[in-house]
C-alpha positions in Angstrom: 130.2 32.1 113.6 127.0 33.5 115.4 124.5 35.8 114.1 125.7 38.8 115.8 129.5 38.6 114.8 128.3 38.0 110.9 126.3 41.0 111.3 128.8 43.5 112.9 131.5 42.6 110.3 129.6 43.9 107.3 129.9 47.5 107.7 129.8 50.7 106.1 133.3 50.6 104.6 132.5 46.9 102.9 129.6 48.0 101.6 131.0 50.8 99.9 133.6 48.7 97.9 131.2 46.1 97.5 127.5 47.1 98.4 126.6 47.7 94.9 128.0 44.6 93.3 126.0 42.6 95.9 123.0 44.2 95.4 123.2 43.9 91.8 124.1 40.0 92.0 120.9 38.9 92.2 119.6 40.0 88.8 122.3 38.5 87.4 121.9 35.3 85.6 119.5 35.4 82.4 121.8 38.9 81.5 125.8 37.6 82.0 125.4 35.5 78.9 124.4 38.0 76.7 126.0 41.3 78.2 129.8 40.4 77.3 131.9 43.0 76.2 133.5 43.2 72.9 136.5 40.8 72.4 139.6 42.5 72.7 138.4 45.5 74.2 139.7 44.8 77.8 136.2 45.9 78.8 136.4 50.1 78.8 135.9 50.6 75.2 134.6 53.7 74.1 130.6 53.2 73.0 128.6 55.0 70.4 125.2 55.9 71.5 122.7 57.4 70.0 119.5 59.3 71.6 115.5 59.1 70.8 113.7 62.0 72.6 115.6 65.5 73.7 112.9 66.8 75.7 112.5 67.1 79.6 113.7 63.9 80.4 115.5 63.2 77.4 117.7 66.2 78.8 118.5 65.2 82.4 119.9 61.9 80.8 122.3 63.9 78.4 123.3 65.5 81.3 124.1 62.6 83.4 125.9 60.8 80.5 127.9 63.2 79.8 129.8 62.4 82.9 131.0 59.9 82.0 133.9 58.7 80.5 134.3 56.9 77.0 130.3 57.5 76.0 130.7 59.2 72.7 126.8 60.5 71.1 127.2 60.1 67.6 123.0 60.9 66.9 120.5 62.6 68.3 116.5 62.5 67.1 113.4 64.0 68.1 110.2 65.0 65.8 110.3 68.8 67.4 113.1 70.9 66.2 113.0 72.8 69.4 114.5 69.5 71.3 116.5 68.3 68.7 118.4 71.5 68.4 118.9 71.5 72.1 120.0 68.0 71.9 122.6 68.5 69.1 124.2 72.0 70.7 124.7 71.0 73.8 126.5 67.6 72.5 128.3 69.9 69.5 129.4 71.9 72.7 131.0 68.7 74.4 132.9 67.6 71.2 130.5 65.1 70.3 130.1 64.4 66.1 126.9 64.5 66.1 123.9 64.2 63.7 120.3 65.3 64.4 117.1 63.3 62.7 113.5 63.7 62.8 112.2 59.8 62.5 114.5 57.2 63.8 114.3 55.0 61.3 116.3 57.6 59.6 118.5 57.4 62.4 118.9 53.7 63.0 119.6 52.9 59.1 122.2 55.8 59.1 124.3 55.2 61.4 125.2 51.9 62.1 128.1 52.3 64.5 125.5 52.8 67.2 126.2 50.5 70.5 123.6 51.3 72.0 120.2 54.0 72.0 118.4 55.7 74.9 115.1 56.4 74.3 113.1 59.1 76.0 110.1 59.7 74.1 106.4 59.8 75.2 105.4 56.3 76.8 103.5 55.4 74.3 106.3 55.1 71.8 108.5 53.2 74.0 107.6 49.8 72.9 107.9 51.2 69.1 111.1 52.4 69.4 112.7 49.8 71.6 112.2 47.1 69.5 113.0 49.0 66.4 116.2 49.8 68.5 117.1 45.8 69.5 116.0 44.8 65.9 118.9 47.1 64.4 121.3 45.4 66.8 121.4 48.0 69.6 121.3 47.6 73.6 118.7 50.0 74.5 118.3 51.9 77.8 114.6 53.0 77.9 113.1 55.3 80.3 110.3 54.7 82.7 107.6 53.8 82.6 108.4 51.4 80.7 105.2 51.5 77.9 101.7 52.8 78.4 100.5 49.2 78.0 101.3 45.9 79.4 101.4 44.3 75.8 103.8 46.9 74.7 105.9 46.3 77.6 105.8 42.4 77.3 106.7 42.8 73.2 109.6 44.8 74.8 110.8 42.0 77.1 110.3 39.7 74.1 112.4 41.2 71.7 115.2 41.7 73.8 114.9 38.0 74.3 115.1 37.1 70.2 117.7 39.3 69.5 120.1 38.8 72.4 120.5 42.5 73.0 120.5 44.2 76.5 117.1 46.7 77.3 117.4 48.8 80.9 114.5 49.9 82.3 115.1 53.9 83.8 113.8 52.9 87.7 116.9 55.0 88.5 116.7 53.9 92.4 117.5 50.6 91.8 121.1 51.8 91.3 121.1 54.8 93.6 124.1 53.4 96.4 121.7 54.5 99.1 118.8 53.2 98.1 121.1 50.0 97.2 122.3 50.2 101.1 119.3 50.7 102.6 118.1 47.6 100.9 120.5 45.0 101.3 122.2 46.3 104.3 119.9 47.8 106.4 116.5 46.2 105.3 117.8 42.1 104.3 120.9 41.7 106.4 120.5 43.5 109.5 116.4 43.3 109.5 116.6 46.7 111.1 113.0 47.1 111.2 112.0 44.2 112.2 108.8 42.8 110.4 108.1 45.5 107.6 104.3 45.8 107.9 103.5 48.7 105.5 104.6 50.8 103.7 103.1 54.6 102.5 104.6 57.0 100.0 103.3 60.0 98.0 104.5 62.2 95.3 102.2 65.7 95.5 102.9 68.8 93.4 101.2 72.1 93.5 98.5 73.5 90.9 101.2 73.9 87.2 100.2 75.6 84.0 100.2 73.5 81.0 103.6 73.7 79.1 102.8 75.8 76.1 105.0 77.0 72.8 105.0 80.0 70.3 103.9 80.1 67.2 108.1 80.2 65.8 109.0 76.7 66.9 105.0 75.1 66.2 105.0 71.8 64.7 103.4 71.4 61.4 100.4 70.3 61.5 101.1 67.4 58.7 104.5 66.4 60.9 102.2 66.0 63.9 100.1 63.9 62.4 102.5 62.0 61.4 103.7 61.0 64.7 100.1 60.3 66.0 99.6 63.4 67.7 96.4 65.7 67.4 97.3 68.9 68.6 100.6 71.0 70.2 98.6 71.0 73.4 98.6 67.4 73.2 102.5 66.7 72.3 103.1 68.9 75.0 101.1 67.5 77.5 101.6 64.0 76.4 101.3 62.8 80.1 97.5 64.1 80.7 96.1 62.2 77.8 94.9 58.3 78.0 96.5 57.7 74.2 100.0 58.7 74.9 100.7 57.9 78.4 99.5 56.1 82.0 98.3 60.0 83.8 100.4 60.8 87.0 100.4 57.4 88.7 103.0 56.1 85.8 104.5 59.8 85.2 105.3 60.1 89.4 104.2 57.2 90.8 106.0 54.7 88.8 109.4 55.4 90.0 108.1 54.8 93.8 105.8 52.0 93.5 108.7 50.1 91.7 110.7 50.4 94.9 107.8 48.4 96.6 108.8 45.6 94.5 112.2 45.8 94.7 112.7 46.4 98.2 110.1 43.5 99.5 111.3 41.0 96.5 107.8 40.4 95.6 105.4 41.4 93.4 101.4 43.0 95.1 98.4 40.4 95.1 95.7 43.1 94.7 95.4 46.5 94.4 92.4 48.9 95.2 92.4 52.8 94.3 90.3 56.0 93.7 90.7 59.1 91.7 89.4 61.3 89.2 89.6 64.4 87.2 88.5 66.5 89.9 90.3 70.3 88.9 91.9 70.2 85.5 88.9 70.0 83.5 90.8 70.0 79.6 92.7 66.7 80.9 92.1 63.0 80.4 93.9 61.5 82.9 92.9 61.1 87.2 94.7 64.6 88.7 94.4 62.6 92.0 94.7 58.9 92.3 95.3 57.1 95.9 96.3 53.1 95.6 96.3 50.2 98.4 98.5 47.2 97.3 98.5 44.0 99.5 101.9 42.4 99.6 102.5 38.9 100.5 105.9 37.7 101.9 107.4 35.3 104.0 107.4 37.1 107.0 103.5 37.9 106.5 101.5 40.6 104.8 102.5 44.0 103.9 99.8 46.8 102.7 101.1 49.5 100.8 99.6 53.2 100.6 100.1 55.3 97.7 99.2 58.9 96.9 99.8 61.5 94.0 98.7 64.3 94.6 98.7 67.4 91.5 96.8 70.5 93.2 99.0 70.2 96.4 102.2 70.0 97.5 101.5 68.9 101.1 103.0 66.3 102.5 106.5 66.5 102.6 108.1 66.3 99.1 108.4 62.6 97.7 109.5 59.9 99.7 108.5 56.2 100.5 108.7 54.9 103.9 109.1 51.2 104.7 107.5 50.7 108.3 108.3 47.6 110.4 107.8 46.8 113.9 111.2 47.7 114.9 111.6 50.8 113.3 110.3 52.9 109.6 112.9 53.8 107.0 111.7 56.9 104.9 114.0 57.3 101.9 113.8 59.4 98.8 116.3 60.8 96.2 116.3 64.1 97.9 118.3 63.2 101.2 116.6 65.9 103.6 113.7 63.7 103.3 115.7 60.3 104.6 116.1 59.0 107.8 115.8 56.0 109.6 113.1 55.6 113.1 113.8 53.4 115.9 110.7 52.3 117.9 111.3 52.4 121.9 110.3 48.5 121.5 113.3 48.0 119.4 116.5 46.6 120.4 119.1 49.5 120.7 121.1 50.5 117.5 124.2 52.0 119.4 126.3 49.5 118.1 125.1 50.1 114.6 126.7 53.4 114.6 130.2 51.9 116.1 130.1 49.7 113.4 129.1 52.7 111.2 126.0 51.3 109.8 124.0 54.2 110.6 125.0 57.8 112.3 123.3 60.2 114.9 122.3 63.3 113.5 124.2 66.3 114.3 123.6 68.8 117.0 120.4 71.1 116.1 120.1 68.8 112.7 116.8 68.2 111.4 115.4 64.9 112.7 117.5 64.6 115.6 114.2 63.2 117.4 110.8 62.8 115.8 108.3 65.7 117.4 105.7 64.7 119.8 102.4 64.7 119.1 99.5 66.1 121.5 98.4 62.9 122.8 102.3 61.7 123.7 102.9 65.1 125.8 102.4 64.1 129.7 98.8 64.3 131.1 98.7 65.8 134.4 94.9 65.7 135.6 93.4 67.6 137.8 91.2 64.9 139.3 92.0 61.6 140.3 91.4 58.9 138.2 90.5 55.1 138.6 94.0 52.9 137.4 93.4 51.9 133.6 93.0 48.0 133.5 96.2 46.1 132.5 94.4 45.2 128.9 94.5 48.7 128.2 97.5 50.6 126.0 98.3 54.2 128.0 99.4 56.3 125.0 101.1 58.3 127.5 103.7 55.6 127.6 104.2 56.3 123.5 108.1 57.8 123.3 108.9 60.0 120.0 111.0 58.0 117.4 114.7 58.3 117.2 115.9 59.4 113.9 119.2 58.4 113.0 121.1 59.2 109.1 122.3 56.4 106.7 126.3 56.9 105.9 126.2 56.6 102.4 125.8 59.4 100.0 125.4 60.0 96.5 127.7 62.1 94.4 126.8 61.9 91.3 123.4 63.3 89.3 120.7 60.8 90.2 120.3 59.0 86.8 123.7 58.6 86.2 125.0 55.5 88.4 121.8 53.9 86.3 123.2 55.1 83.2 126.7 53.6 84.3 125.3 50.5 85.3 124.1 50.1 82.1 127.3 50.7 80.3 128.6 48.9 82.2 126.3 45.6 81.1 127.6 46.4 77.7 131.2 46.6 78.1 131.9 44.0 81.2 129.1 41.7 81.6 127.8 43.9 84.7 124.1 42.3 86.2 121.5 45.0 85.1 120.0 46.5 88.5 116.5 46.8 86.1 116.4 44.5 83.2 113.6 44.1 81.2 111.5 41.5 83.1 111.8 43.6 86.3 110.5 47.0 84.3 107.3 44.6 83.3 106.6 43.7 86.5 106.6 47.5 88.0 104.6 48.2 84.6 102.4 45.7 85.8 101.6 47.1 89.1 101.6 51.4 88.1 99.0 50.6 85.1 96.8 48.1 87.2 96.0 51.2 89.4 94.2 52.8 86.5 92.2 49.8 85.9 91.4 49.9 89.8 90.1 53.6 89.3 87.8 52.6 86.6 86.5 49.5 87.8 85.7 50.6 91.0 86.8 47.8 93.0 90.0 45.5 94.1 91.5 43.9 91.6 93.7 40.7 92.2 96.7 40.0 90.3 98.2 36.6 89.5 101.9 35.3 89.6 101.4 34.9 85.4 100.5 38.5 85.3 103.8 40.0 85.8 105.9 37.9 83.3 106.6 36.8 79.8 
C-alpha cells in the first residue's frame, strides 16, 4: 500500500471513533497493570470521590464532573468556609451525601470508601496532599501545575509508583479530541506542516485587582497559620507569592508550554527568559516573563517562544501555534482562535477536505484568508527600476496564508474529557493521556523558566532532569 492511499483512508470519521484511543496508546504501558477495574464490576461501577480544594479551580472541576455519569462525591474539604460551603451546596443540590472537612487528614481517615480524590489546592500543597492521598489507597487526579517544586513533583511520581495507585496530572489538552486530532492526525500522520520549525504562544491578561474578602467570611488568624499562610491577602493571592506557587509562567503558562512537549514528543534542551516585577509592586512573583526553549527532534531543531503577559491583553487571547514549513497550526481551547495555514510552497490540501480532514471556512467566516500585510500589497513604481538579481527574495511574490478549520469539535466543558479519561483509568484500564511522569516533565520545563529569569542566562537541561 503506498503512502498516499494509507493517508487518504484515515479520515475524519475514523478518527472520531478511534482518534482518542490512538492518541492515548502511547502512554499506555507502565499504567494498564495498575489501572484495572474492580473485579466484577463489568468496568462502569459507580466511584466515590472525594474533593481537596473548592475554590476557583476546585469549582470548574465540580462542574465538569458532575457530568458525568456514576461519579458519586461523598466529601468535600477546604480550610476556608467560604469554598467549602460552596463545595458542599452545590453537591447537596445534585443529590450527593456529602460531608464537608477543614484538614484532610480528617477527611481521608473518615471516609474510607473514597476511590479516588481530586485535589485542587494552592501548588504548593500539591505534593502534600497527593501523597497523603495515594498513601490512604486513593487514585488521585491533581491539578496543574503539578507542585511548586521539582522535588515535590518527583515525590509525587514516586509515591504513585510504591503504592500502585493511579495520579493524573490536570494538562486538560492532552485529552481535548481536537487538540488530540490535531496531534496525531494532522501533525504525525499527515505531516501537514511539513518540518515544524517553531513554535510561539502567549497567554496575556489585562491589568486585575487583587481578589479580596470581607471581614464575615475572614479566616482566623490561628487557622491560617495553621495551614502555612501569613495573611488573607496572601491565601487569596496564593499565585503572586514565591512560597505558595510558580508566579504566572506555571499559573498560565503551564497548561501551554506542556503542549510543547506533547505535541513534538520531546522534552526542550535549554531555555533562556526575562522578566520582572515591573507594575504590581505588593507582588513577589515576574508580572511579565518571556521564555525561548530549543527543541531537538529528529527532523531538526525547533525554537519555541513564549509570552505571559498580566498588564495587557494584546495579542489575541491564548493560543499556541505550531509553525512548519508547509504550513502553522494555531490551536487553543477557545476555537475562534484555531485554524490551520497553508504556505503557497505547500503542496495543495484540496484533497484533505474530500477526505474531510480539514474544511474551508464558510463564506464571510473569520479566517477565510490571512490579511495582507503592507509589504505583500502590489508595488507599482513610478520609476523604472534595474531587475533584482536572481539571489534575491521579491517579497512581492509573498501570497497571504490560506486558513482552513479542523472538523472536530468539542462538546463537553473543557476539563471534563480529562476528568473522564481519568475515570476511566480506574474503572477499565484506560492509558492516562497525563500520568505522573509526563506532569514532571512539563513541571520541569514551566519552573526552569523562573530559574532562567533569575540567573540571567540560558540554562541547559539534561535527559536525567525530567525523570524519576
Amino acid at each position: 500500500m503506498s503512502e498516499s492511499t494509507t493517508q487518504s483512508s484515515v479520515t475524519r470519521r475514523s478518527f472520531l471513533t478511534s482518534g482518542t484511543r490512538l492518541g492515548a496508546v502511547v502512554l499506555a504501558s507502565p499504567y494498564l497493570a495498575n489501572a484495572q477495574a474492580p473485579a466484577g464490576s463489568g468496568g462502569t461501577q459507580a466511584l466515590n470521590v472525594g474533593i481537596i480544594g473548592t475554590g476557583a479551580q476546585g469549582r470548574v472541576l465540580l462542574n465538569a464532573a458532575l457530568k458525568i455519569p456514576d461519579i458519586r462525591f461523598k466529601a468535600v474539604c477546604d480550610i476556608w468556609n467560604e469554598n467549602r460551603t460552596y463545595g458542599e451546596r452545590l453537591l447537596k443540590k445534585f443529590g450527593h451525601d456529602v460531608k464537608p472537612f477543614e484538614d484532610y487528614r480528617e477527611m481521608l481517615s473518615s471516609v474510607p470508601e473514597l476511590d479516588a480524590v481530586i485535589v485542587a489546592t494552592p501548588d504548593w500543597y500539591h505534593a502534600e496532599h497527593t501523597n497523603a492521598a495515594l498513601k490512604a489507597g486513593k487514585h488521585v487526579y491533581c491539578e496543574k501545575l503539578m507542585s511548586n517544586t521539582i522535588e515535590g513533583a518527583r515525590s509525587m511520581v514516586k509515591t504513585a509508583r510504591e503504592t500502585g495507585k493511579l495520579l493524573q496530572i490536570g494538562h486538560q489538552r492532552r485529552s481535548n479530541p481536537r487538540y488530540l486530532y490535531a496531534r496525531d492526525q494532522l501533525v504525525r500522520h499527515f505531516k501537514i506542516l511539513g518540518r515544524i520549525t517553531n513554535i510561539n504562544a502567549l497567554w496575556n491578561r489585562a491589568v486585575s485587582d487583587d481578589l479580596t474578602w470581607t471581614a464575615r467570611n475572614e479566616i482566623p488568624k490561628a487557622t491560617l497559620e495553621k495551614y502555612g499562610y501569613d495573611d488573607m491577602h496572601q491565601f487569596r493571592n496564593w499565585r503572586w507569592f514565591k512560597k505558595y506557587s510558580g508566579g504566572p509562567i506555571s499559573d498560565l503558562g503551564a497548561h501551554q508550554i506542556d503542549v510543547f512537549n506533547w505535541m513534538l514528543g520531546t522534552n526542550p534542551v535549554n531555555v533562556m527568559a526575562g522578566g520582572g516585577v515591573d507594575y504590581y509592586k505588593n507582588h513577589e512573583w515576574y508580572d511579565n516573563v518571556m521564555a525561548i526553549y530549543e527543541f531537538h527532534t529528529s527532523a531538526g531543531p525547533v525554537r519555541a517562544f513564549y509570552e505571559v503577559l498580566t498588564t495587557t491583553s494584546a495579542g489575541g487571547g491564548y493560543h499556541e501555534s505550531f509553525m512548519g514549513d508547509d504550513g502553522t497550526l494555531k490551536m487553543s481551547e477557545n476555537p475562534k482562535y484555531t485554524k490551520v495555514y497553508r504556505e503557497a510552497r505547500a503542496p495543495e490540501w484540496d484533497h484533505f477536505v474530500k477526505e474531510g480532514v480539514l474544511t474551508k471556512p464558510g463564506a464571510g467566516e473569520e479566517g477565510a484568508a490571512a490579511p495582507s500585510l503592507p509589504w505583500e500589497k502590489e508595488f507599482k513604481p513610478k520609476f523604472t527600476l534595474a531587475p533584482p538579481r536572481a539571489s534575491v527574495v521579491d517579497v512581492r511574490e509573498t501570497a497571504a496564508l490560506s486558513a482552513w478549520n479542523i472538523p472536530v469539535v468539542l462538546d463537553k466543558a473543557i476539563h471534563q474529557p480529562h476528568l473522564e479519561n481519568f475515570f476511566d483509568a480506574i474503572r477499565k484500564g484506560t492509558p492516562l493521556t497525563c500520568p505522573g511522569e509526563q506532569g514532571l516533565a512539563s513541571a520541569v520545563t514551566v519552573l526552569k523558566v523562573n530559574e532562567a529569569v533569575q540567573a540571567r542566562k540560558m540554562l541547559t537541561m539534561k535527559p536525567d532532569d525530567f525523570i524519576v
